[in-house]
C-alpha positions as CSV (number, residue, x, y, z in Angstrom):
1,X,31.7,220.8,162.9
2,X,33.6,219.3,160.2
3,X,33.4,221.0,156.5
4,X,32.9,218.7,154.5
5,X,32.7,219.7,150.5
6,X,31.6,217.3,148.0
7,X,33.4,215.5,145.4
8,X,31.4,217.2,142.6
9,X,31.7,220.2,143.8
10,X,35.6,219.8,144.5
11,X,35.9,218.8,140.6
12,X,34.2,222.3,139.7
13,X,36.7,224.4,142.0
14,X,39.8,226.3,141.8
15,X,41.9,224.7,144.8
16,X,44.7,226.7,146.3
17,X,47.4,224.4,148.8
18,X,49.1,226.3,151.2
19,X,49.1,229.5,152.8
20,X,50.6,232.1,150.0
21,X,48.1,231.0,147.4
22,X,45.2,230.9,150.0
23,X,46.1,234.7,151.0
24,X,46.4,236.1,147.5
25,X,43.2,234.0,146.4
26,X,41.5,235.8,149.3
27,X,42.9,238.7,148.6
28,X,42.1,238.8,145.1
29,X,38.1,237.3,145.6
30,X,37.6,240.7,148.3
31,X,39.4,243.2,145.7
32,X,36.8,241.4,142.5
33,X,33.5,241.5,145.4
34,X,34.5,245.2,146.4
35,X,35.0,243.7,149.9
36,X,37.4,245.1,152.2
37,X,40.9,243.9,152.3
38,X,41.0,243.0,155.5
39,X,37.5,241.1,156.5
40,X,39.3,237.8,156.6
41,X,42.3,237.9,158.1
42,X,43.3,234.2,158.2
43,X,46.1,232.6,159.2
44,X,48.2,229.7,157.9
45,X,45.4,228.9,155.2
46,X,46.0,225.1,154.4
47,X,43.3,224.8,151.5
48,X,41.2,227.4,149.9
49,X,38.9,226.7,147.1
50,X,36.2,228.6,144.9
51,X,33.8,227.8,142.8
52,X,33.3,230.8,140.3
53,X,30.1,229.1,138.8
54,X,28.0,229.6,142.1
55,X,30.6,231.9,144.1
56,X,31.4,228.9,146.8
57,X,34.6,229.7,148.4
58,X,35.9,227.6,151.6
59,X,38.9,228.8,153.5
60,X,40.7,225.9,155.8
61,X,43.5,227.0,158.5
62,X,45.3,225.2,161.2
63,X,43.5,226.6,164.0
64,X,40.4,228.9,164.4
65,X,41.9,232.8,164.7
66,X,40.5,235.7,166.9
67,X,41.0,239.1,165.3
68,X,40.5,242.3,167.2
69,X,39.1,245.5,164.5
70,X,40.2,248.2,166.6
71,X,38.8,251.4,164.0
72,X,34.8,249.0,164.7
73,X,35.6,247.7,168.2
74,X,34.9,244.3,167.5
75,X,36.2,240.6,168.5
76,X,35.8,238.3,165.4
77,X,36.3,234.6,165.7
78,X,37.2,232.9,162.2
79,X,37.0,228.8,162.9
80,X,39.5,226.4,161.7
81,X,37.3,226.0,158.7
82,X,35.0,228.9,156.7
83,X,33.0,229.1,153.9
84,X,30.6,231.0,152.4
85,X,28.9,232.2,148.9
86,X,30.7,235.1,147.2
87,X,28.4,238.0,145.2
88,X,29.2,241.5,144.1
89,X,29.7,243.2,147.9
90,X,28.5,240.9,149.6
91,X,29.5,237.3,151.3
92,X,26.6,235.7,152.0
93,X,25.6,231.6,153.7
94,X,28.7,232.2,155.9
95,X,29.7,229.7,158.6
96,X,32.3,229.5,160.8
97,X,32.3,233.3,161.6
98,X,31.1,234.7,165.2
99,X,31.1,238.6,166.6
100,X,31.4,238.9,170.0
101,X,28.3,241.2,170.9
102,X,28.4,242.6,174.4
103,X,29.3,239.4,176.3
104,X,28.1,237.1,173.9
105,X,29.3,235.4,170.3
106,X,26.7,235.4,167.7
107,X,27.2,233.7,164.6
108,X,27.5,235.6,161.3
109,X,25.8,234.6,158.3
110,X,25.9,238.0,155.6
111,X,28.5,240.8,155.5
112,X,27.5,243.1,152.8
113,X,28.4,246.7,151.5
114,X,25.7,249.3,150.9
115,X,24.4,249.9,147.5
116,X,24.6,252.1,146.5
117,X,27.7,252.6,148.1
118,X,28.0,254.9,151.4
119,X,31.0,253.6,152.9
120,X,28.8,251.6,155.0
121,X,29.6,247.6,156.0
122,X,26.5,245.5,157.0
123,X,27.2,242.3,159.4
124,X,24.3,240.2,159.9
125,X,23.8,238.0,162.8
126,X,21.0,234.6,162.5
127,X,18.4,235.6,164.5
128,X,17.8,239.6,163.3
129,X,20.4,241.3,164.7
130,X,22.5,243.9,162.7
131,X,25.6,246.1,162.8
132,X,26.6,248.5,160.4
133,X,30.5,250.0,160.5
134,X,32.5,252.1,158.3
135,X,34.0,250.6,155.8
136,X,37.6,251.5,156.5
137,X,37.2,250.0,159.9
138,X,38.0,246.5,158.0
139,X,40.7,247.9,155.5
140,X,43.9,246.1,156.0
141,X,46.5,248.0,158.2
142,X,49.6,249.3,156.1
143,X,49.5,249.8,152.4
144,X,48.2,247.3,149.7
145,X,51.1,244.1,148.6
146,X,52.7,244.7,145.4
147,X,50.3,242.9,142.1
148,X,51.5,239.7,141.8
149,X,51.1,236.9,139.0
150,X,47.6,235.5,139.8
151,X,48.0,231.9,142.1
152,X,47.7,228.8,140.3
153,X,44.9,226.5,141.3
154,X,46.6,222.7,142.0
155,X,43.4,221.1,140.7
156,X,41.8,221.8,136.7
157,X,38.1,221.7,136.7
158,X,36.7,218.4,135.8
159,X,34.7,220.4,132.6
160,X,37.4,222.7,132.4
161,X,39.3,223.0,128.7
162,X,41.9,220.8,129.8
163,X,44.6,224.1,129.9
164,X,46.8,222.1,132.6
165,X,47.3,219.5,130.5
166,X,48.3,221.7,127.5
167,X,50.8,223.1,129.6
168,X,52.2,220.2,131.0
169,X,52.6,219.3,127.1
170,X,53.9,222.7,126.2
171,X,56.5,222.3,129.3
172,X,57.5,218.6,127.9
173,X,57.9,219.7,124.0
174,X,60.1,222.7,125.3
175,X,62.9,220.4,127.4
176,X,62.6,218.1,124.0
177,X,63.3,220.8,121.8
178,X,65.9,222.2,124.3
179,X,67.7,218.5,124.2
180,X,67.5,218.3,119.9
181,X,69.1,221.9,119.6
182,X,71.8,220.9,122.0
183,X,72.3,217.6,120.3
184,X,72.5,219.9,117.1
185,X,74.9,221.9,118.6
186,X,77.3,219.1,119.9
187,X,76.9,217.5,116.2
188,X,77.7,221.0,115.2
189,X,81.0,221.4,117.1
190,X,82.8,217.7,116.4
191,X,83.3,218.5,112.8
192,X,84.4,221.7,113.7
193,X,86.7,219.9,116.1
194,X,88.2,217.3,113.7
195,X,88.5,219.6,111.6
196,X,90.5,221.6,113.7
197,X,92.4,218.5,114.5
198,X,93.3,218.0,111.0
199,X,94.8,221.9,110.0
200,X,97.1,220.8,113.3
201,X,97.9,217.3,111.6
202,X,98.6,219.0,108.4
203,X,100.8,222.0,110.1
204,X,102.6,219.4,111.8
205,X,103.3,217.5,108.8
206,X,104.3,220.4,106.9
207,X,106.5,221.9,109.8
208,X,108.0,218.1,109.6
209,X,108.2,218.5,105.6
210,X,109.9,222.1,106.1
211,X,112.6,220.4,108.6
212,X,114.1,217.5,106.3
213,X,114.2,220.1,103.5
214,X,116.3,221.9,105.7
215,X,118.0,219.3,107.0
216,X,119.1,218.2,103.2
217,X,120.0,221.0,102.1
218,X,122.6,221.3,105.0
219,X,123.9,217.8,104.1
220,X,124.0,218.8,100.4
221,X,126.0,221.6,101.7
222,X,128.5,219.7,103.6
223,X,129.0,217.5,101.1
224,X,130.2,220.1,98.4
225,X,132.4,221.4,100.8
226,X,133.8,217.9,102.0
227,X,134.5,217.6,98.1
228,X,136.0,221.1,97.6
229,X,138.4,220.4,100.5
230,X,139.2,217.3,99.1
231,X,139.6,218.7,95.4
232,X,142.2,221.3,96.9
233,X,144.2,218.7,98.7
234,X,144.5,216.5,95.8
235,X,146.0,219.6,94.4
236,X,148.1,220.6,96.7
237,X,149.6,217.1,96.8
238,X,150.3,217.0,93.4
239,X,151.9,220.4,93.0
240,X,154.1,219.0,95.7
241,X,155.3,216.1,93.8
C-alpha cells in the first residue's frame, strides 16, 4: 500500500531528503519522545517528514528492512514506507510495522513506554494482543553519535515565519557586501599603486638629474684643464722665443 500524504499536510511539515537527515531527524524525534534509540532502525531513508502540530511523522526508504532485536528475541519488519503519530513515549496509529509472533507477522499499531517509567516497552498488535520488553532490549548497539547541528528541513512550512527566505536574503546581502568591500579594497590599492609608480618616476628622474650634474661638472673640469695646458704652452713657447 502506497503512502500517500496530503498536500496540506506536506505544507505543514518539516521534510528531510535523503538518508543523513532522515536518521538524525529520527534520531532526534525518539531522544525528544523518550523512545529508544534504536526502535527504528531504517535504512537508506529517502524522505522523512514531521508535522510537530499533530506529531505526524512518515519515514520513506528504498526497500522494506527486517531487523532482528537479539536482547527481546524479536523479528521486526519496517516496510518501504512508515508512519505514525509521535506523543511523549509513545508512537501511536503506526503502519507499516509487523512482529513476527511465533510463526506469524502481526501488524503493530502502538509502541509505548510505561508511565510512570519502569523500564518497560509496550508493543501493541491490532486485534489485542500485547508484548512488553525491557527497554534496553531496543537501545541502539554501541555508544550514542556525537551532537550534531540539528538537520535542516528542505521545505518551510506554508504558515511558517518565512525564516528560509530571510536566510536566503541574509546569504545574498553577505556575498554583496563581500563584493563592495573588495571593490573598496581594489579602489584602495590603485592609488596606492600609482602612487607608488610616481616616487619611482620621480627617483628616476632625479637619479637622471644627479647624472648630468655629474656629467657637467666633469666637462667643466676638463675644460679648465684643457685651458691650463694650453695657458702653459703658450708660455713655454714664448719663453722659447
Amino acid at each position: 500500500m502506497t503512502l500517500t500524504i496530503p498536500e496540506d499536510v506536506r505544507a505543514k511539515a518539516e521534510i528531510y531528503v535523503g538518508d543523513a537527515a532522515g536518521q538524525e531527524k529520527t534520531r532526534l524525534l525518539l531522544q525528544e519522545t523518550g523512545l529508544p534509540s534504536g526502535l527504528l532502525p531504517l535504512q537508506d531513508i529517502i524522505e522523512c517528514g514531521y508535522v510537530e502540530e499533530t506529531g505526524f511523522v512518515w519515514l520513506k526508504q528504498r526497500r522494506k528492512v527486517d531487523h532482528y532485536f537479539a536482547r527481546a528475541g524479536r523479528h521486526v519488519s519496517y516496510g518501504a514506507e512508515v508512519s505514525a503519530v509521535a506523543e511523549k513515549g509513545r508512537l501511536k496509529k503506526i503502519t507499516g510495522v509487523k512482529a513476527k509472533e511465533m510463526l506469524i507477522w502481526v501488524t503493530l499499531h502502538e509502541i509505548c513506554v510505561d508511565d510512570p517509567p519502569q523500564g518497560k516497552l509496550y508493543c501493541k498488535a491490532i486485534g489485542g494482543l500485547s508484548r512488553s520488553f525491557p527497554v534496553e532490549a531496543f537501545e541502539a548497539d554501541g555508544p550514542p553519535p556525537p551532537p550534531a547541528a540539528a538537520p535542516r528541513a528542505v521545505q518551510v512550512a506554508a504558515n511558517g515565519n518565512g525564516n528560509g527566505a530571510a536566510a536566503k536574503e541574509e546569504k545574498v546581502g553577505a556575498g554583496e557586501e563581500a563584493s563592495k568591500k573588495k571593490e573598496e579594497g581594489a579602489k584602495e590599492e590603485a592609488p596606492a599603486a600609482a602612487g607608488g609608480e610616481k616616487k619611482n618616476e620621480e627617483a628616476a628622474e632625479e637619479k637622471k638629474g644627479d647624472t648630468a650634474a655629474a656629467i657637467d661638472k666633469v666637462e667643466e673640469k676638463l675644460k679648465e684643464m684643457s685651458t691650463e695646458v694650453a695657458h702653459k704652452h703658450a708660455d713655454a713657447v714664448a719663453a722659447k722665443n
